[in-house]
C-alpha positions, 0 to 999 in steps of 0.5 A: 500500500502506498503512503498516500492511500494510508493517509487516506485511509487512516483520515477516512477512518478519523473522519468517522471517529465517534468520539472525537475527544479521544482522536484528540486526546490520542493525537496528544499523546502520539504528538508528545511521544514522537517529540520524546523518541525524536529528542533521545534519537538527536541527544544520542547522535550529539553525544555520539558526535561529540565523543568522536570529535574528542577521540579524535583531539586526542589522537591529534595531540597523542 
């Protein structure tokens, strides 16, 4: 299945949500999960980043 017929699929299916307060509610809480999952993904690559970084001053100096 291709993303666009998922899409709209998935909005289809929203469309006919017979309680809209929790479509709602459930947009929050996916919203706020992905914001969390997206943040740890981006520390750790910083992190990773930066040990590399370090590894390589002290192969420069060393």
């Amino acid at each position: 299945m291709k993303n666009s017929e998922r899409e709209a699929q998935i909005l289809r299916i929203q469309s006919t949500s017979f309680q809209p307060e929790l479509s709602t509610a459930l947009k929050a809480k996916l919203r706020q999960a992905v914001v969390g999952v997206t943040k740890a993904t981006l520390e750790a690559a910083l992190v990773e980043e930066l040990l590399a970084e370090r590894c390589r001053q002290s192969e420069a100096v060393g």
